[in-house]
N, CA, C and O of each residue as an XYZ file, in Angstrom:
560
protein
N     146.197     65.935    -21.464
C     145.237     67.013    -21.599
C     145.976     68.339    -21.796
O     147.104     68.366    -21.305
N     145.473     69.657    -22.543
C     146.020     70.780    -23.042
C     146.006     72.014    -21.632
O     145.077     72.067    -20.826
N     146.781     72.589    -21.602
C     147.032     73.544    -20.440
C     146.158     74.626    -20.207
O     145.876     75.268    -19.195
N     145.562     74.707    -22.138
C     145.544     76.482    -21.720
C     146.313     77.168    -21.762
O     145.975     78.351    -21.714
N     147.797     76.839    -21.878
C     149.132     78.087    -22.107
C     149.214     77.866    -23.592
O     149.263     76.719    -24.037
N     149.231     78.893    -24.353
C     150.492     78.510    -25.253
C     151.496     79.464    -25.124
O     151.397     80.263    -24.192
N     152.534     79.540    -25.955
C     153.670     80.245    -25.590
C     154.032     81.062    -26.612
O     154.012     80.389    -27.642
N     154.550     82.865    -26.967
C     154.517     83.219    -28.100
C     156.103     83.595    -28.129
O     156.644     84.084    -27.137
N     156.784     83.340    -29.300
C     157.935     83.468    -29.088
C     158.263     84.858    -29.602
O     157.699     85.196    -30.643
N     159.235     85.852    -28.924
C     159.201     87.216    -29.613
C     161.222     87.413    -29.578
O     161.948     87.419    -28.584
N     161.541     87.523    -30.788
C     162.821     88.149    -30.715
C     163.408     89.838    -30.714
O     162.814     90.583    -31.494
N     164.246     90.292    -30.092
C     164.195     91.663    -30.030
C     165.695     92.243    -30.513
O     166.773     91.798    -30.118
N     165.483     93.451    -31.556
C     166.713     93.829    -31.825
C     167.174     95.119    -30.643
O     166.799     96.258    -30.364
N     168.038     94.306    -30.263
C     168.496     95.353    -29.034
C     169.202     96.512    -29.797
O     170.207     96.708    -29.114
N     169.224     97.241    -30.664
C     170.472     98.023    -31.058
C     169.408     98.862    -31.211
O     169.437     99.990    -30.719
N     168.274     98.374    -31.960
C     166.966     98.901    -32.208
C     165.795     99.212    -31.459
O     164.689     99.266    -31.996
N     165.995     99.434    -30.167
C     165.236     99.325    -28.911
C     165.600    100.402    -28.082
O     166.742    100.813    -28.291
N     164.868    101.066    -27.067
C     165.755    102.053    -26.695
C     164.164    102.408    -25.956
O     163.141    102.248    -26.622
N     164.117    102.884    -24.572
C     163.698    103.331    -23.400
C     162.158    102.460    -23.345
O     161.916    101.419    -22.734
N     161.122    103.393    -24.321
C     159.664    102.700    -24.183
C     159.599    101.851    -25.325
O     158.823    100.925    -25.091
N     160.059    101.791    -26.378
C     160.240    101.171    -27.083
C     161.053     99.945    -27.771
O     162.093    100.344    -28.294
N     160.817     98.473    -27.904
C     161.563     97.437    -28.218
C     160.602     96.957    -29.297
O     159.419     96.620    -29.343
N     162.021     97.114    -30.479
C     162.125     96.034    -31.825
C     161.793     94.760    -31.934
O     162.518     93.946    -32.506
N     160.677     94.468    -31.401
C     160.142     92.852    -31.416
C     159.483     92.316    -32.845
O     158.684     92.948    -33.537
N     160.071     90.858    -33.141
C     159.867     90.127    -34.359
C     159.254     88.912    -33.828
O     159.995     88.102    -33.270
N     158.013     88.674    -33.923
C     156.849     87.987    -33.720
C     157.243     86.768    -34.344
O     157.225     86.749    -35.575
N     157.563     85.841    -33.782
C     158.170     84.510    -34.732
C     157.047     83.600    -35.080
O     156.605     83.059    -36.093
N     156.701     83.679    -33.468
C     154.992     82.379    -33.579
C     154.306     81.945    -32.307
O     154.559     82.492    -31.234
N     153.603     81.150    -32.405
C     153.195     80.774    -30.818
C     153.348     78.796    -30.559
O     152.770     78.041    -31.342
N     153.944     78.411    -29.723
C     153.892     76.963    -29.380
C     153.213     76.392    -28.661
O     152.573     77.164    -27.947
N     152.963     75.048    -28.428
C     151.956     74.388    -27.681
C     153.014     74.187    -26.607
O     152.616     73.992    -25.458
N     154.316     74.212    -26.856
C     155.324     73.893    -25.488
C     156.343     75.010    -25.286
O     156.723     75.658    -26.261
N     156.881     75.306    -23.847
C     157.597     76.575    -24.196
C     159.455     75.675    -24.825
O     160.295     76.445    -25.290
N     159.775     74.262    -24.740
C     160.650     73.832    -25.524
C     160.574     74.238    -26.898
O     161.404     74.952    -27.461
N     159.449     73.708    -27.455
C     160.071     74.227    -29.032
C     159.908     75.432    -28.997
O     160.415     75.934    -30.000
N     159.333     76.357    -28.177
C     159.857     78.308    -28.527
C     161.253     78.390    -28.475
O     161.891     79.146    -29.208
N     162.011     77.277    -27.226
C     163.481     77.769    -26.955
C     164.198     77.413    -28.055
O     165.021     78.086    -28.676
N     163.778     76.179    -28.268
C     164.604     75.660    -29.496
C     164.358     76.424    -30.654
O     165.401     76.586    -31.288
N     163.036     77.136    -31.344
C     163.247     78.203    -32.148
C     163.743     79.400    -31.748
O     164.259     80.106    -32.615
N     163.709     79.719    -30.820
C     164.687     80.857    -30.457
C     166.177     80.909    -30.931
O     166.817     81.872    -31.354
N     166.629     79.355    -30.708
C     168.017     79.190    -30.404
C     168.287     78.903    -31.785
O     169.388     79.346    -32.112
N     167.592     78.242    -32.832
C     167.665     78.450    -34.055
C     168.034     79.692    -34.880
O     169.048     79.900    -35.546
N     166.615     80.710    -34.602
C     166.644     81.669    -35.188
C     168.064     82.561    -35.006
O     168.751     83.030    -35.913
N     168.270     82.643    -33.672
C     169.633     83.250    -33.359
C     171.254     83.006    -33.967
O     172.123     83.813    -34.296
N     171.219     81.647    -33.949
C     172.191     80.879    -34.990
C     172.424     81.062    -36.717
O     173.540     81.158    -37.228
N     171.270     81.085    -37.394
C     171.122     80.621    -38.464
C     170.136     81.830    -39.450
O     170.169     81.879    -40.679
N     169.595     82.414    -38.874
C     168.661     83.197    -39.904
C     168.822     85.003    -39.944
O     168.850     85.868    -39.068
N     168.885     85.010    -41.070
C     169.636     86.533    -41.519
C     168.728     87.644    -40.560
O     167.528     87.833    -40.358
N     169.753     88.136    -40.187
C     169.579     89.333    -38.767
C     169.679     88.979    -37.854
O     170.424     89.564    -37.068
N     169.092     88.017    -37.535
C     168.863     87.912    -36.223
C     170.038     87.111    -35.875
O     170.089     87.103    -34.645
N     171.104     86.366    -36.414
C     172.201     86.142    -36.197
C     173.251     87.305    -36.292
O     174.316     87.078    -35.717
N     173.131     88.417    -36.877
C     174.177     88.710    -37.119
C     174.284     90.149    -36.169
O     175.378     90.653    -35.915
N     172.668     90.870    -35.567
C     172.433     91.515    -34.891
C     172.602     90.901    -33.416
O     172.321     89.743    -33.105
N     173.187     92.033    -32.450
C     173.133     91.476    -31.264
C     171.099     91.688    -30.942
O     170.447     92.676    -30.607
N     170.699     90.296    -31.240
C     169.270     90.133    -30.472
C     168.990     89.012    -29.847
O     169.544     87.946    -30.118
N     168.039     89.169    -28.888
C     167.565     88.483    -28.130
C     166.224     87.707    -27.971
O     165.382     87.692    -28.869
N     166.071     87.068    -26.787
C     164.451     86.218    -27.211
C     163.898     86.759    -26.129
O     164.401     87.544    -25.325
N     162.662     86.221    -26.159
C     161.476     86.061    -24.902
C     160.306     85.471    -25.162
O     159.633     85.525    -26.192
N     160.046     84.730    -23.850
C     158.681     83.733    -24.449
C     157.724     84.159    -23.080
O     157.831     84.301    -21.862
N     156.840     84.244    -24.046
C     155.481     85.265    -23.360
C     154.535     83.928    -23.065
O     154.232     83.337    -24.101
N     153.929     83.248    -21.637
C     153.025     82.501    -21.573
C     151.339     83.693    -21.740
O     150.915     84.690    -21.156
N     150.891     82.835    -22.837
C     149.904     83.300    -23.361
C     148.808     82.200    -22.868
O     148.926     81.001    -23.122
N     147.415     82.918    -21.920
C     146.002     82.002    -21.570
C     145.621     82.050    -22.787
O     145.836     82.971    -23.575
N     144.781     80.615    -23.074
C     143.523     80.981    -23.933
C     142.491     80.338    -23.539
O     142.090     79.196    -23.314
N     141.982     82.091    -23.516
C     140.347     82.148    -22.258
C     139.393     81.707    -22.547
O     138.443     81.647    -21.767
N     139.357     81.191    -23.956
C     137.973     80.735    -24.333
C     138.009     78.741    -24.202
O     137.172     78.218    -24.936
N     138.694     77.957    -23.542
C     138.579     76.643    -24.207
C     138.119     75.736    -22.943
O     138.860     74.936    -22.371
N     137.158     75.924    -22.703
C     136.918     75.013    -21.335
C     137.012     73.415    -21.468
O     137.066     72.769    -20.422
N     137.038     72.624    -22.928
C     136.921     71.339    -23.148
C     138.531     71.090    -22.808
O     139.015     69.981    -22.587
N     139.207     72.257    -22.811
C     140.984     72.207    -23.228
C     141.550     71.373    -24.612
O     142.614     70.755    -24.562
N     140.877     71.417    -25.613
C     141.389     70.575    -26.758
C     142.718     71.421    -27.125
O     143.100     72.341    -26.401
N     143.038     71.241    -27.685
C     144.486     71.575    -28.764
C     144.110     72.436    -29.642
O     143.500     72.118    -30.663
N     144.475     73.767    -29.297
C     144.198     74.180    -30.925
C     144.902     74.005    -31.900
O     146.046     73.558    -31.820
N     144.263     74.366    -33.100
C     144.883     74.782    -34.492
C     145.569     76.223    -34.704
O     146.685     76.514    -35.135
N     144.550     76.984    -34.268
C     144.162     78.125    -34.440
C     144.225     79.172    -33.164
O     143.511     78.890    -32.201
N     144.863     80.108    -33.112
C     144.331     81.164    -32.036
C     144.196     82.433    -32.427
O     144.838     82.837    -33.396
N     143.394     83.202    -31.777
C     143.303     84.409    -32.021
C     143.353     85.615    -30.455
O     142.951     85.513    -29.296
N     143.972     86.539    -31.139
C     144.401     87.705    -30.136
C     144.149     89.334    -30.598
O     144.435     89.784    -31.708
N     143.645     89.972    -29.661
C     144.096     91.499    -29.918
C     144.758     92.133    -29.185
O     145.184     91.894    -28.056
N     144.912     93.494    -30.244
C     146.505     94.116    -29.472
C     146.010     95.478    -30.055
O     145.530     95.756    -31.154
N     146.348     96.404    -28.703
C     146.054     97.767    -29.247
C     147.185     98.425    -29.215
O     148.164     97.951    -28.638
N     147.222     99.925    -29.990
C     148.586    100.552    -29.953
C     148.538    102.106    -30.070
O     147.521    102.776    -30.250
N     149.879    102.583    -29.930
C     149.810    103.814    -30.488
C     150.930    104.064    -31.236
O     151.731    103.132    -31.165
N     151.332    105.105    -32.023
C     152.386    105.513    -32.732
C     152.847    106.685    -31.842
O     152.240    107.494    -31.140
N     154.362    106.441    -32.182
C     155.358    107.780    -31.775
C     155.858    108.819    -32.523
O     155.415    108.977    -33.661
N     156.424    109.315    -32.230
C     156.692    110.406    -33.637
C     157.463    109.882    -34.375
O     157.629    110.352    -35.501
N     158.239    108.621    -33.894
C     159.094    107.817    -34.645
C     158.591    107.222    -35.631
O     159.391    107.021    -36.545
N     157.194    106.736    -35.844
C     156.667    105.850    -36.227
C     156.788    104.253    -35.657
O     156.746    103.231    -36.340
N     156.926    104.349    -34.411
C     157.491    103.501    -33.697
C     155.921    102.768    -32.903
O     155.065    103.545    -32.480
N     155.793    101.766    -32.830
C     154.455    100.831    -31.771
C     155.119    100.893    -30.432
O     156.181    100.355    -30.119
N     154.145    101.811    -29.508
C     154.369    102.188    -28.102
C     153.308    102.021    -27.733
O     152.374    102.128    -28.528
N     153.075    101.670    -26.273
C     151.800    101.742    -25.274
C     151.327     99.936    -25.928
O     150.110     99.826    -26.075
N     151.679     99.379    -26.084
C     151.121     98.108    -26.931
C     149.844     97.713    -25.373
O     150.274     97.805    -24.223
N     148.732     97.408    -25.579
C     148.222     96.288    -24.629
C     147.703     95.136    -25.456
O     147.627     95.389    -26.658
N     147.356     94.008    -25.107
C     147.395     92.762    -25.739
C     146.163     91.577    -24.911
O     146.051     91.514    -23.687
N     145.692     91.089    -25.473
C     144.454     90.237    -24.960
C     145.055     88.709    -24.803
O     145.923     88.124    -25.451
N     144.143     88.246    -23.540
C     144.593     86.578    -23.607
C     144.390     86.048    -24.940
O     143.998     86.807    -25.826
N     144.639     84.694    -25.200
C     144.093     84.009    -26.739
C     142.971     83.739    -26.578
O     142.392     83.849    -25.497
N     142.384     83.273    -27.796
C     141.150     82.907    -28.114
C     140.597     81.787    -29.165
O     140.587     82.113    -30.352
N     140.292     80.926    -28.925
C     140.032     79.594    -30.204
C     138.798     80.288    -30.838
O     138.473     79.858    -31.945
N     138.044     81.319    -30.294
C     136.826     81.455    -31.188
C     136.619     83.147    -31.605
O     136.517     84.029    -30.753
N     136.587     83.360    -32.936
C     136.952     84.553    -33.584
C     135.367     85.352    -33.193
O     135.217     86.286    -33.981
N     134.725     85.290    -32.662
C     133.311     85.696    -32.016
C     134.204     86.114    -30.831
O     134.965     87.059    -31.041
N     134.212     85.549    -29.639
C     134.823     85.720    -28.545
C     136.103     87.091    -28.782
O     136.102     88.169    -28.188
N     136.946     86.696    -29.655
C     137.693     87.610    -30.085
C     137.507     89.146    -30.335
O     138.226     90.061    -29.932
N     136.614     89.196    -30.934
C     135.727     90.187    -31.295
C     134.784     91.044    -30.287
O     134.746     92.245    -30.017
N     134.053     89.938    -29.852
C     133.905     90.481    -28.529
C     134.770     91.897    -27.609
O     134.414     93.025    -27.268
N     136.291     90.941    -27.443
C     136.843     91.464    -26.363
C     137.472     92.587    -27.034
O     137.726     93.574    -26.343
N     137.879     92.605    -28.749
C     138.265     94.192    -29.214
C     137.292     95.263    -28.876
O     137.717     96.376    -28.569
N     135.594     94.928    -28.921
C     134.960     95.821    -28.739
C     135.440     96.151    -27.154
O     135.372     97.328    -26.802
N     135.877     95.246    -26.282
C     135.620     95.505    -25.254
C     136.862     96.349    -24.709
O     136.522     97.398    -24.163
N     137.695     96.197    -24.732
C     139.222     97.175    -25.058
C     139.303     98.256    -25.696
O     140.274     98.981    -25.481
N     138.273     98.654    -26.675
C     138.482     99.760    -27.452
C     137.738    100.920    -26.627
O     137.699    102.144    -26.751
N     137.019     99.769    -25.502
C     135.995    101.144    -24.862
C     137.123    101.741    -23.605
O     137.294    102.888    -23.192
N     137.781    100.445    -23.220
C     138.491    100.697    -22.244
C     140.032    101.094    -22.133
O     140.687    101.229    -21.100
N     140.491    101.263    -23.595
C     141.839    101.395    -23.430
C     142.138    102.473    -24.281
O     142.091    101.938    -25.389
N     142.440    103.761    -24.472
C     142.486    104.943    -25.214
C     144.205    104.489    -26.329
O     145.345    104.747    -25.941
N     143.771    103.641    -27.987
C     144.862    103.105    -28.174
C     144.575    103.864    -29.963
O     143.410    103.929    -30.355
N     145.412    104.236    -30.636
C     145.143    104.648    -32.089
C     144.604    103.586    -33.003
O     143.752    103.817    -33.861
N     145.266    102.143    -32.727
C     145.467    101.784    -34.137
C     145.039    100.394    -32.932
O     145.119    100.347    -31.704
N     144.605     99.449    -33.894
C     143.787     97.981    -33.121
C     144.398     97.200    -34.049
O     144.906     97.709    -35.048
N     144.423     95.453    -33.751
C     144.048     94.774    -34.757
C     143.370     93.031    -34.497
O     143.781     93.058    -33.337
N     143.004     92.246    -34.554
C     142.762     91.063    -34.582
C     143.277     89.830    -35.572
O     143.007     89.536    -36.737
N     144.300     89.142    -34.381
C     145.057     88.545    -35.347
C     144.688     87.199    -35.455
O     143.943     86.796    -34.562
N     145.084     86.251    -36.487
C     145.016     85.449    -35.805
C     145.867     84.204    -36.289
O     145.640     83.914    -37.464
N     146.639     83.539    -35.754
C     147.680     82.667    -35.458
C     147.530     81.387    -35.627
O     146.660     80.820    -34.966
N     148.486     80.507    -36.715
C     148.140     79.065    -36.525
C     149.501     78.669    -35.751
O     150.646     79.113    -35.661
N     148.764     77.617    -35.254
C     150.268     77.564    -34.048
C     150.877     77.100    -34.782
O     150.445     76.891    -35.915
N     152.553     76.647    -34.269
C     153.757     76.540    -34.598
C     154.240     77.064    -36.181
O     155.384     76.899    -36.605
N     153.581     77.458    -36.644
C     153.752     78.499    -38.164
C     154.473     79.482    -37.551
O     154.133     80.216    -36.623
N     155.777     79.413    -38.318
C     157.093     80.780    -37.956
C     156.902     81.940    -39.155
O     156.729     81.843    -40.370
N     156.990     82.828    -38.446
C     156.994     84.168    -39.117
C     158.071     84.326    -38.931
O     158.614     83.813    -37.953
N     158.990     85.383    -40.150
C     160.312     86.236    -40.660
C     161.326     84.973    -40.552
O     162.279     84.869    -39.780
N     160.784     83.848    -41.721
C     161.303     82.587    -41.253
C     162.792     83.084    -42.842
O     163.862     82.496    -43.001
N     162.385     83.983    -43.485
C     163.925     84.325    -44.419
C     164.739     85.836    -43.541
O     165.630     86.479    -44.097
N     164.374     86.074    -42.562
C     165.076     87.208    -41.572
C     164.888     88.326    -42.226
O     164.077     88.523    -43.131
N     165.941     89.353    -41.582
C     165.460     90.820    -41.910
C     167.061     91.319    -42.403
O     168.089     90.778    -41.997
N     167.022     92.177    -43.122
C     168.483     93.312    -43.124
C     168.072     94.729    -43.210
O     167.268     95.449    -43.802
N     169.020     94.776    -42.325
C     168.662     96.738    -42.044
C     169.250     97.564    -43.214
O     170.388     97.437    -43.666
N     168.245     98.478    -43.658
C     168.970     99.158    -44.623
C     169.037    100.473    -43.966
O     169.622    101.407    -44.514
């Protein structure tokens, strides 16, 4: 039977990070926190930047509040509010449990937007184990 966790894997360029602010690269979300480590440990090895930058991982256990049958998803969805710095930098981030149902989802942006004073919103939404910045990054 399914937990209810999934796990989102986030890599961070430490060089690029600095007090309120960290350089996080959104890789994906797993049904186990093993394959986050093992993509972690991938990405770090093998894929442009993130090997060659001193960066790091972290795996975020993520609820998802909507699944009382506990099936497996396909699919999740999340929101995340923010603000900008003078840097142009994403500061103040807050972030919602997951969600299998894009109604529910929706829901809870309205419900955050009343309660959380944030510039910029969005509603995402995620198929699991699908890797993002899977050709890496170079700093110019």
């Amino acid at each position: 039977m399914f937990s209810n966790i999934v796990y989102l894997l986030l890599l961070t360029d430490q060089e690029l990070s600095y007090d309120e602010y960290s350089q996080d690269f959104c890789i994906g979300f797993f049904l186990t926190k093993k394959q986050a480590e093992e993509t972690a440990r991938y990405y770090l090895k093998n894929i442009e930047g993130f090997c060659e930058y001193d960066c790091t991982y972290r795996i975020v256990e993520k609820v998802i509040a909507d699944n009382p049958s506990q099936i497996t998803p396909e699919w999740i969805w999340i929101v995340q509010g923010w603000n900008i710095n003078e840097y142009f930098d994403e500061t103040d981030i807050t972030e919602s449990d997951c969600f299998v149902s894009h109604r529910r989802a929706k829901s809870v942006l309205h419900r955050m937007q009343r309660t959380f004073q944030r510039t910029e919103w969005a509603l995402d939404h995620h198929k699991i184990g699908t890797l993002n910045w899977c050709e890496g990054f170079v700093r110019v």
